[in-house]
Backbone as CSV, one residue per row, in Angstrom:
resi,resn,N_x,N_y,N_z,CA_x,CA_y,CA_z,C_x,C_y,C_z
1,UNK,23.765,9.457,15.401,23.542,8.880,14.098,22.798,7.558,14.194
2,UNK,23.174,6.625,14.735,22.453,5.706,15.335,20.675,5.873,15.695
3,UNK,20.521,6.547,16.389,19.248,6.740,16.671,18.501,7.565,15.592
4,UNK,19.239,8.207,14.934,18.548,8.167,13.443,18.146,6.879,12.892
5,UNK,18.709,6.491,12.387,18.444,5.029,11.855,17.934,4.299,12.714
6,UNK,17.274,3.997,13.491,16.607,3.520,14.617,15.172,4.303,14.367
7,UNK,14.948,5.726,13.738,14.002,6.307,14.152,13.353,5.698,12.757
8,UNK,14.173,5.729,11.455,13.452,5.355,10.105,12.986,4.329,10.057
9,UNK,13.790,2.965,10.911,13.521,1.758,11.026,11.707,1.798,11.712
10,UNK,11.735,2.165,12.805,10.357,2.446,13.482,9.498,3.106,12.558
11,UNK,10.134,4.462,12.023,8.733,5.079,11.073,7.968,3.968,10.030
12,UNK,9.256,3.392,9.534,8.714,2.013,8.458,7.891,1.091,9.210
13,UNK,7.932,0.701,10.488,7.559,-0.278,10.618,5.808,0.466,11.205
14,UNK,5.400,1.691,11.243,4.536,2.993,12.330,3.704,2.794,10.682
15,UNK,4.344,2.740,9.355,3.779,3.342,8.245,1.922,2.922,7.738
16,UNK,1.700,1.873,8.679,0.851,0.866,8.012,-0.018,1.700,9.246
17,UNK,0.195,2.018,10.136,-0.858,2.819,11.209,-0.750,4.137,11.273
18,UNK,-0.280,4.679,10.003,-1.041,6.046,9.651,-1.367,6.406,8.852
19,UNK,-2.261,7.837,8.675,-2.749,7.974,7.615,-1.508,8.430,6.774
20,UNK,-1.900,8.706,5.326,-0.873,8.879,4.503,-0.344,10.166,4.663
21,UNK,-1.359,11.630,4.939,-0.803,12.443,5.602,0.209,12.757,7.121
22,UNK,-0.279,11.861,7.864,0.383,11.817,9.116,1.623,11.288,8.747
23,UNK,2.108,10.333,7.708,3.397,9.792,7.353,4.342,10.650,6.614
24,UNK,3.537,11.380,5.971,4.329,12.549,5.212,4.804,13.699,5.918
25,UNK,4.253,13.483,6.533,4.568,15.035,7.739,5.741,14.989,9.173
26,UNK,5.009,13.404,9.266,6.409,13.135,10.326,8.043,13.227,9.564
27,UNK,7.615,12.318,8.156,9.050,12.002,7.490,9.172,12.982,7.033
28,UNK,8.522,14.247,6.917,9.466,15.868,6.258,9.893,16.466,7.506
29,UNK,9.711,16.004,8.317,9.929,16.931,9.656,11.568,16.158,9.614
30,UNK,11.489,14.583,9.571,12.670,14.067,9.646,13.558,14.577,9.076
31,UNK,13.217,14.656,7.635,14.144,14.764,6.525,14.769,16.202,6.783
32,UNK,13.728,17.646,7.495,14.342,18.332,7.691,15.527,18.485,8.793
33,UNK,15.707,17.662,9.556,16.726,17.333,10.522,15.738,17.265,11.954
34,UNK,14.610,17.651,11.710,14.026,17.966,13.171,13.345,16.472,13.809
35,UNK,14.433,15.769,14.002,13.965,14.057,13.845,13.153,14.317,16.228
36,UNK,13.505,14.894,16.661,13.088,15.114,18.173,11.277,15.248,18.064
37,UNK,10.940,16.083,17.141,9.564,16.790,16.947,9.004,15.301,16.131
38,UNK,9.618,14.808,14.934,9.244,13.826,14.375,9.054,12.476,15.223
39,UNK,9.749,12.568,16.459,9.489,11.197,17.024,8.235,11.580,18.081
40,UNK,8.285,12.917,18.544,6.977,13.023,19.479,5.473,12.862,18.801
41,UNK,5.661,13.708,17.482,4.568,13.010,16.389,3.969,12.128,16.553
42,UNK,5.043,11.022,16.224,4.820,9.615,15.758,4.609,9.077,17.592
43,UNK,5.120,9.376,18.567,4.292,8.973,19.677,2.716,9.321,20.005
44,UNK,2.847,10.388,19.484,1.270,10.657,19.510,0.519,9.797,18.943
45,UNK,0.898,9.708,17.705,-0.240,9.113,16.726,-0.463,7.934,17.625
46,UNK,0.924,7.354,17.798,0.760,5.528,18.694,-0.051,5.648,20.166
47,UNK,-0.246,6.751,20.855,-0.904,6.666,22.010,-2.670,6.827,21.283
48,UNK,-2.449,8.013,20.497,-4.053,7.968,19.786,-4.380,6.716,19.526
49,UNK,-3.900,5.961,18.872,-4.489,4.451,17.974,-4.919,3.765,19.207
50,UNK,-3.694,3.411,20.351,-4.171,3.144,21.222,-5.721,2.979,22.021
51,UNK,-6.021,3.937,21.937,-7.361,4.319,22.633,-8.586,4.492,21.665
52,UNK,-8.335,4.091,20.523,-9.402,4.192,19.777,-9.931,2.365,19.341
């Protein structure tokens, strides 16, 4: 439970470095419980930005 709330805290703070689709998609993945898939997402996106 914890690391839930740990993961929303991060998505909020991830929100401003994605697109508006990429934010919607991670946080329905969340919302559907599949918060594991939603955090590899959201690593992606952060290694992409990275390098661009």
């Amino acid at each position: 439970m914890k690391a839930d709330i740990n993961f929303w805290r991060e998505l909020k703070q991830q929100r401003n470095n994605m697109t508006r689709q990429q934010y919607r998609t991670i946080k329905g993945q969340a919302v559907k419980g599949n918060i594991d898939a939603a955090r590899k997402g959201m690593l992606r996106i952060k290694q992409r930005r990275q390098y661009q």
